[in-house]
N, C-alpha and C positions, 0 to 999 in steps of 0.2 A: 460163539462157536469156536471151540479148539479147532486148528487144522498140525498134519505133521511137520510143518517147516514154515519160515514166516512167509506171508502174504509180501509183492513187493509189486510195487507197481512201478515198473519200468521206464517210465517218462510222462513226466509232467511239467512244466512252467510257474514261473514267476514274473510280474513285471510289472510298473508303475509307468505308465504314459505322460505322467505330470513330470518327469524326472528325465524323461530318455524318450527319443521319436521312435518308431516301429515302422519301418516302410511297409513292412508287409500289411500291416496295420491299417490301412487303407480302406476308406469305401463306408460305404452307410452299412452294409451287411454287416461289418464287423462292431459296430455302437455297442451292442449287448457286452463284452466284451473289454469294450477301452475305457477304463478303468484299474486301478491297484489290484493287487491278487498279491494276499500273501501269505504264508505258513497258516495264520490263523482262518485263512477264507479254508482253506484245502481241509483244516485238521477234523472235523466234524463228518464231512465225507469221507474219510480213510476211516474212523472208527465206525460207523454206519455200517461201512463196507468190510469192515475186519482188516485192513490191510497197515501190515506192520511198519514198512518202512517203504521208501519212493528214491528214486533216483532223478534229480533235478537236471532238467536240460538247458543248457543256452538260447536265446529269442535273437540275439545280436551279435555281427562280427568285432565281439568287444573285448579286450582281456583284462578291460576295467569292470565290466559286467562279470567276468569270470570270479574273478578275486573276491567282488562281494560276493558270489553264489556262495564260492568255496567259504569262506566267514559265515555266511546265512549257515550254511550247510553246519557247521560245530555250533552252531547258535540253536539249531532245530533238531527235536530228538529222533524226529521220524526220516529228515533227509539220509542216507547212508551211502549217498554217491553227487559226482556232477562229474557231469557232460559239458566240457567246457570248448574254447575255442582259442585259437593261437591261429597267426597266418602262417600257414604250410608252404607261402613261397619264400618266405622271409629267409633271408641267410642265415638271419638269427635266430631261427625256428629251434635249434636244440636251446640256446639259453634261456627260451623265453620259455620251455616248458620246465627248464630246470627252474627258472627264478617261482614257477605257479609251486613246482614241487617242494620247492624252500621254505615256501609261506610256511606259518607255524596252522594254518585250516591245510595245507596242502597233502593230508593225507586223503582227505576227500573228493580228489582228482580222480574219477575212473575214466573216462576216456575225452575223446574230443570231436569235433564236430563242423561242417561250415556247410551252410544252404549250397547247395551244388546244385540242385535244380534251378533257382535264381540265375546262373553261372550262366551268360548267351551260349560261351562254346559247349557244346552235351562232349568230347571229350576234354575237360577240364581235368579230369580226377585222372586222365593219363600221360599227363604234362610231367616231363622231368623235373621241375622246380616242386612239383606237386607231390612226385613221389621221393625225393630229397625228404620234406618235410614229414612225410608217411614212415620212410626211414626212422627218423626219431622219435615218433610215436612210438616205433614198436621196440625199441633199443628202452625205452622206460616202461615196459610193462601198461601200457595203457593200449584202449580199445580204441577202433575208429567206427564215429554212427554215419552211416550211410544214406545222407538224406536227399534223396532219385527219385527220377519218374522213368518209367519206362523208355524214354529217351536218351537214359543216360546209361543204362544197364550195361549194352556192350564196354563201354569204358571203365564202368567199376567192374565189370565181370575180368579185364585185364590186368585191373591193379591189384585184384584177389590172389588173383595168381602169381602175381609177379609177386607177392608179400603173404607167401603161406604160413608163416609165423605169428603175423598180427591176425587179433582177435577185430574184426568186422562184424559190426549190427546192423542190419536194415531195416531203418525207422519207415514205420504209414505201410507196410507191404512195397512199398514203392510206389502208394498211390495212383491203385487203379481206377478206373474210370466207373464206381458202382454204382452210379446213379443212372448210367446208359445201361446196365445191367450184364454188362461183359466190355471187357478190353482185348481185343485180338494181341495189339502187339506187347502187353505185358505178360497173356499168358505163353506166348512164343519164344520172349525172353526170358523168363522169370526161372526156368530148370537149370539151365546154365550154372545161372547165380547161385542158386540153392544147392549145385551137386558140390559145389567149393565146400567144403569140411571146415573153414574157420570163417564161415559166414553165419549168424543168428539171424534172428528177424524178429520186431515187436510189431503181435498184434492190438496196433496201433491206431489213430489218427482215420479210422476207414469212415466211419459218420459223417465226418464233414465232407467226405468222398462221394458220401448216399444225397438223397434228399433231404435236405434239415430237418422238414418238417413233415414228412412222412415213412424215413425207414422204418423197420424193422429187424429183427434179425434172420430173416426169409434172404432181405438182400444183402446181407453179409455173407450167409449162407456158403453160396458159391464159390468166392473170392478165400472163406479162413479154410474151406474144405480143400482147395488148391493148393494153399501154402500147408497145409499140415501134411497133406501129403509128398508134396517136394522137400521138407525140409527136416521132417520129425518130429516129433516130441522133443527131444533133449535139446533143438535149437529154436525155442518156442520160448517168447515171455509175450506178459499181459503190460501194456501200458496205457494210461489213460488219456493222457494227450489234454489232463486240465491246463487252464481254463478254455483251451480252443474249442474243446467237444460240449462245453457249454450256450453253444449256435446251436448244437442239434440234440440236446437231452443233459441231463441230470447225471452225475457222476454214478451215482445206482444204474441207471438206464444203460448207461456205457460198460458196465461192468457185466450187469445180467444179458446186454445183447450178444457179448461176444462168448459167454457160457452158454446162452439157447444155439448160437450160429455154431458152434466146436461138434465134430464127431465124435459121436460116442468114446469116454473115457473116462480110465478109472481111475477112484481117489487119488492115489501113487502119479499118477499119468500129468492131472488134473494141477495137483500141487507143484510139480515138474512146474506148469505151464503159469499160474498163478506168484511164484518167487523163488522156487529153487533154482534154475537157471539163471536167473538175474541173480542171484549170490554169487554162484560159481563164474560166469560167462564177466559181470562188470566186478568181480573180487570185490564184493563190498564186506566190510567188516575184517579184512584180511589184510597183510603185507605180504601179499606175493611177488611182486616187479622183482627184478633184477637185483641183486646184490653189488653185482659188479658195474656197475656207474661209472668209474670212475675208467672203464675200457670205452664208457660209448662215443668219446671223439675219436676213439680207433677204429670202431668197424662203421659208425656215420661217413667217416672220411670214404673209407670203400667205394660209398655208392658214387662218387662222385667220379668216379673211374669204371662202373658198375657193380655195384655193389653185391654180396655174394655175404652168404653166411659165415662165421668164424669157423675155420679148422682147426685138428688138434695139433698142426703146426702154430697158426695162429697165437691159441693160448700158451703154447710152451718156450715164443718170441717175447710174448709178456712178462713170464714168470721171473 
């Protein structure tokens, strides 16, 4: 089936447990699972599904793991991004994104990412060393994914704002509670976050949220009808969250639940929500970032004194 614009499935994994431990990875529920997964497990379900190309996410606080995504990534026709990870308190946080963007795969860097819900403190992500490193993110044209529970929202809701320039994704909705079949404090939080204009959101990761072995898309229902309406259309992508959603259904199953759970929409709407956002929002297939590079130890150092956008004094002290 043609559609207008390509299919892209926003987030999905790779990972080999014979090669590298998974803390998360834990527990007898997850056996189904632990296990290899790789380009070849996925490529049969992307074509089943029509979906043209995926944006690869990081499983590990690794930038060893990074490096080979970004290689997998030029190695695999259909990867067209990754979501990698750097330590954001690191002093050396700009070099270490400069040396990923050096790599000769490192045009396939869209954005980057670290388990923040793991994180004990729920304000982690409002930490000066945190936003230092948030800093250089957004000085290189890369996205940050936002991956929160409701516990953490007020602190990403401050770093949004403190950084209206950087492009913010929020992966799993933020992982509400849909198997109790409502979460008070996510829906309490959740407007805040969504009224921010350079915040996205992939729906993501909600099945392993439901009950494995009995959702449907009744109980997603409630949960995509909330974020669609907080957030729009235009800040909407489809991701699939393989291999983890294979605990609760079949890459099909994940696909068509969250199409039966969506309000009414049209083709134009529909493809929006399916891969045209995730072109535009993670620039895949594009060189958008910055040209000027070689200014960003000038306006990083800023933050360091409070950091503040470039004026047109600024750039004419450069010139």
């Amino acid at each position: 089936m043609a559609h207008a614009t390509s299919r892209i499935d926003a987030h999905h994994h790779f990972w080999d447990p014979a090669r590298r431990s998974y803390p998360w990875m834990a527990g007898d529920a997850m056996d189904p699972v632990r296990r290899s997964f790789t380009p070849e497990d996925l490529r049969g379900a992307l074509d089943e599904a029509h979906i043209d190309g995926t944006v690869l996410v990081q499983t590990l606080s690794s930038p060893d793991e990074t490096r080979e995504f970004l290689h997998l990534a030029a190695a695999t026709d259909f990867v067209q991004g990754v979501v990698g990870w750097v330590d954001l308190t690191s002093p050396s946080v700009g070099d270490d994104l400069d040396a990923l963007l050096a790599d000769p795969a490192g045009r396939w860097l869209a954005g980057i990412r670290h388990q923040v819900h793991d994180e004990p403190d729920p304000d982690w992500l409002a930490r000066t060393d945190v936003h230092r490193g948030l800093a250089a993110v957004e000085m290189r044209g890369l996205t940050y994914d936002l991956l929160i529970r409701a516990r953490e929202i007020p602190a990403a809701l401050h770093t949004v704002q403190r950084f209206p320039g950087l492009r913010f994704v929020l992966d799993h909705i933020a992982k509400p509670r849909i198997d109790d079949g409502q979460d008070e404090l996510w829906s309490q939080r959740m407007p805040a976050l969504a009224a921010r204009p350079n915040v996205a959101v992939k729906l993501s990761g909600m099945v392993t949220e439901a009950d494995w072995a009995t959702w449907s898309p009744r109980d997603l229902r409630p949960f995509v009808s909330q974020v669609v309406g907080w957030f729009g259309v235009p800040r909407l992508m489809f991701g699939s969250d393989w291999p983890v959603c294979l605990l609760a259904g079949s890459y099909q199953a994940v696909l068509g639940g969250l199409i039966d759970a969506l309000p009414g929409m049209d083709a134009a709407e529909l493809d929006q929500v399916l891969g045209a956002n995730a072109v535009r929002i993670y620039q895949l297939g594009t060189d958008l970032r910055p040209s000027v590079l070689p200014m960003v130890s000038f306006y990083y150092s800023r933050f360091v004194t409070g950091w503040r956008r470039p004026s047109v004094g600024d750039m004419a002290d450069r010139s």
